[in-house]
C-alpha positions as CSV (number, residue, x, y, z in Angstrom):
1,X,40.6,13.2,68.1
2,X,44.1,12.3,68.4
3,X,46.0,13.0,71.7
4,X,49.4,13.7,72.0
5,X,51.8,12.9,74.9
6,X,54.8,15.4,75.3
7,X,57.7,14.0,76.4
8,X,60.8,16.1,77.6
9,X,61.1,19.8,78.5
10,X,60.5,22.5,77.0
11,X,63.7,25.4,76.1
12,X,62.4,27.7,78.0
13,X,61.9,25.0,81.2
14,X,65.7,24.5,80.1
15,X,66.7,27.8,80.5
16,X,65.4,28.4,83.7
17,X,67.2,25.2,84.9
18,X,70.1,26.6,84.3
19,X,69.7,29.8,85.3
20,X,69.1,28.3,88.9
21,X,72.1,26.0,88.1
22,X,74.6,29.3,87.8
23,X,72.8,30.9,90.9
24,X,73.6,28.7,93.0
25,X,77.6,27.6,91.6
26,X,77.6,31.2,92.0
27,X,76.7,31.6,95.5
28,X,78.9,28.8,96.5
29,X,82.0,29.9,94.8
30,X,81.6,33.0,96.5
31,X,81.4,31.2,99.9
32,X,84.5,28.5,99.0
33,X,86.6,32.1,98.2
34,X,85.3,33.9,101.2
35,X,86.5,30.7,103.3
36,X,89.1,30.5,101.8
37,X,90.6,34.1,102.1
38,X,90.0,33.3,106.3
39,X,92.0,30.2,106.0
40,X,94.6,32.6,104.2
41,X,94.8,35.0,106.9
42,X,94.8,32.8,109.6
43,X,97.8,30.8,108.0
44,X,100.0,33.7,107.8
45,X,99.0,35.1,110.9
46,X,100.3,31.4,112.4
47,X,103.5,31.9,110.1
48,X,104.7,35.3,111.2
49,X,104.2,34.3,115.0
50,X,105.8,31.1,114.1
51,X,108.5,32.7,112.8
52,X,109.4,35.0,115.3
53,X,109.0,32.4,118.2
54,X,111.4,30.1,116.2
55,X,113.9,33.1,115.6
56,X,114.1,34.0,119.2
57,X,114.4,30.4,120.5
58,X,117.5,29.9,117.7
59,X,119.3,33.4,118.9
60,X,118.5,33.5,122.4
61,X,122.0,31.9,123.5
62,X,123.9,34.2,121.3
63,X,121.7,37.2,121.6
64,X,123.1,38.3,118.1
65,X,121.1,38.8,115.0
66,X,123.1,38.9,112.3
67,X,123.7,35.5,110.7
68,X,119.9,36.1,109.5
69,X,121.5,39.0,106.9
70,X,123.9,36.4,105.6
71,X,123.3,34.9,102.1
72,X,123.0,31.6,103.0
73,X,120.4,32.3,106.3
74,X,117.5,31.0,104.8
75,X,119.3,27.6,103.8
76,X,120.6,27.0,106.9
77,X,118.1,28.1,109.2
78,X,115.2,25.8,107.0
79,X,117.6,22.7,107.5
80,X,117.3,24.0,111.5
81,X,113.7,23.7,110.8
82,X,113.2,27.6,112.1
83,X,111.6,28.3,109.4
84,X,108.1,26.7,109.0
85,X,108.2,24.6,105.6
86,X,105.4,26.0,104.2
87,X,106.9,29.4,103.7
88,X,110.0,28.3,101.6
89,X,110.2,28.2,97.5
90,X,113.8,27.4,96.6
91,X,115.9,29.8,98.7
92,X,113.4,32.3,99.2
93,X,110.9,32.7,101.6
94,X,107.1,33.3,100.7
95,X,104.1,33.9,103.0
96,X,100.6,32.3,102.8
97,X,99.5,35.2,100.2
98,X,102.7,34.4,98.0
99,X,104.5,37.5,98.9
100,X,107.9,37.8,99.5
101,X,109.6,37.4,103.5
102,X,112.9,39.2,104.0
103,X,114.9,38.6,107.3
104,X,117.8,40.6,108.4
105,X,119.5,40.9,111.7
106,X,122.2,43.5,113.6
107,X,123.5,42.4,116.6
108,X,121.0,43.7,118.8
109,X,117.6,43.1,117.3
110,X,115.9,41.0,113.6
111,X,113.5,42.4,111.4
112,X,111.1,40.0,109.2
113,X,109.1,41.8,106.2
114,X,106.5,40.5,105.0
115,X,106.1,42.1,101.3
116,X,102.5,42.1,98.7
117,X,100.0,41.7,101.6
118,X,96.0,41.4,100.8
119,X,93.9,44.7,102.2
120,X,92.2,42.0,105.3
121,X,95.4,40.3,106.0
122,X,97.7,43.7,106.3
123,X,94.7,44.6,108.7
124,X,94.9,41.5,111.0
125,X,98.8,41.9,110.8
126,X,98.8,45.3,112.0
127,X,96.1,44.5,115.0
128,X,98.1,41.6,116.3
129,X,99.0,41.8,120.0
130,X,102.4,41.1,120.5
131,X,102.4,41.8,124.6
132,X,102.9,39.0,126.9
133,X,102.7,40.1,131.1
134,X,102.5,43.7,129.6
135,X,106.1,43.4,127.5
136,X,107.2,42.2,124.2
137,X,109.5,41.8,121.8
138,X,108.3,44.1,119.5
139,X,110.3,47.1,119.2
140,X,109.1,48.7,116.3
141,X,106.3,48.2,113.3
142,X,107.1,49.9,109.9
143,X,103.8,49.9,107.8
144,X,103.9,51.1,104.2
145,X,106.1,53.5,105.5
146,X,105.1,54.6,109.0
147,X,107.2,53.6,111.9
148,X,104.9,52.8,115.6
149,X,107.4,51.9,118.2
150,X,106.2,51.5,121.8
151,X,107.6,54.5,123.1
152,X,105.6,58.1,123.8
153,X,107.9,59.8,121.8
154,X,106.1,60.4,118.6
155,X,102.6,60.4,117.3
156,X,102.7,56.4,115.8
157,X,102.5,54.9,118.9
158,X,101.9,50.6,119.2
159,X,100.1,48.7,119.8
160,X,97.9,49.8,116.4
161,X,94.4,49.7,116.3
162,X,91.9,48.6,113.9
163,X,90.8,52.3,112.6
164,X,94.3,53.0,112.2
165,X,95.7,49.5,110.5
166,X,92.5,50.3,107.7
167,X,94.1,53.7,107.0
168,X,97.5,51.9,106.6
169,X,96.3,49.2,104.4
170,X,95.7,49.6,100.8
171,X,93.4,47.8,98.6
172,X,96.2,47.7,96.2
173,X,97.6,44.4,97.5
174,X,101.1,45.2,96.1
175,X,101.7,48.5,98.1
176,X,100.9,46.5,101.5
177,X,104.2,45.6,103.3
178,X,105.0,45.2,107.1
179,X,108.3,45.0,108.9
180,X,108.2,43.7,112.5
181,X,111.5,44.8,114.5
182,X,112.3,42.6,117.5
183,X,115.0,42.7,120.2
């Protein structure tokens, strides 16, 4: 009797090779995106705080606001370095999602809106503290729509809590937008 050797694998051995193969790209794809959304939502949390720090620090001495409505702000106050580099494109302002920033200013108080916000980062952004020793410069919050301000007069009151920034937030990432007013 003859004996034969096999050598090599079988298409079914094959298969189930790669079958674990995709299983476990898969599961780490799904951790690299998952790590990767955090990373997003941290950075933009960072940029908005960033952003206001460096607009109050530019302003204080002049306590007026409205050179950020200008046409040429966002020029001038990037070679002032006020605006964090990694949120200009050109001469338009982006956050860490790729939505658009607008700034405006009167001569009393700024507003920075942040436009096209992911459902989890709209949530963090809504459930940021902004108190320091009980005040802040917050003076009002405009959420897809709904004005909080810090005052008891009305129902939208700041600061916002998590139950309430999920109701404002939208899956629809292109119906998310947040305006911070500060004074």
């Amino acid at each position: 009797m003859r004996k034969t050797d096999q050598s090599g694998a079988s298409m079914i051995e094959m298969i189930g090779i790669l079958g674990i193969i995709s299983v476990v790209t898969t599961g780490i794809l799904a951790t690299v995106s998952k790590i990767y959304d955090r990373y997003q939502q941290s950075a933009i949390t960072t940029q908005i705080r960033d952003l206001q720090k460096n607009i109050r620090v530019r302003f204080s001495a002049m306590s007026d606001y409205r050179d950020l409505s200008k046409g040429n702000a966002v020029e001038q106050l990037v070679k002032e370095r006020v605006i964090p580099s990694d949120m200009v494109s050109g001469d338009k302002l982006y956050h860490a999602y790729n939505g658009e920033v607008k700034l405006s200013g009167t001569k009393y108080d700024y507003t920075i809106k942040f436009s096209d916000l992911k459902r989890n980062g709209c949530v963090d952004l809504l459930g940021l503290s902004w108190t320091v020793n009980d005040t802040s410069d917050l003076i009002r919050l405009k959420a897809n729509g709904i004005t909080y301000t810090w005052t008891a007069g009305g129902s939208n009151r700041l600061p916002i809590d998590l139950i309430e920034a999920g109701k404002r937030c939208d899956s629809n990432r292109t119906k998310n937008s947040i305006e911070w007013t500060f004074q």
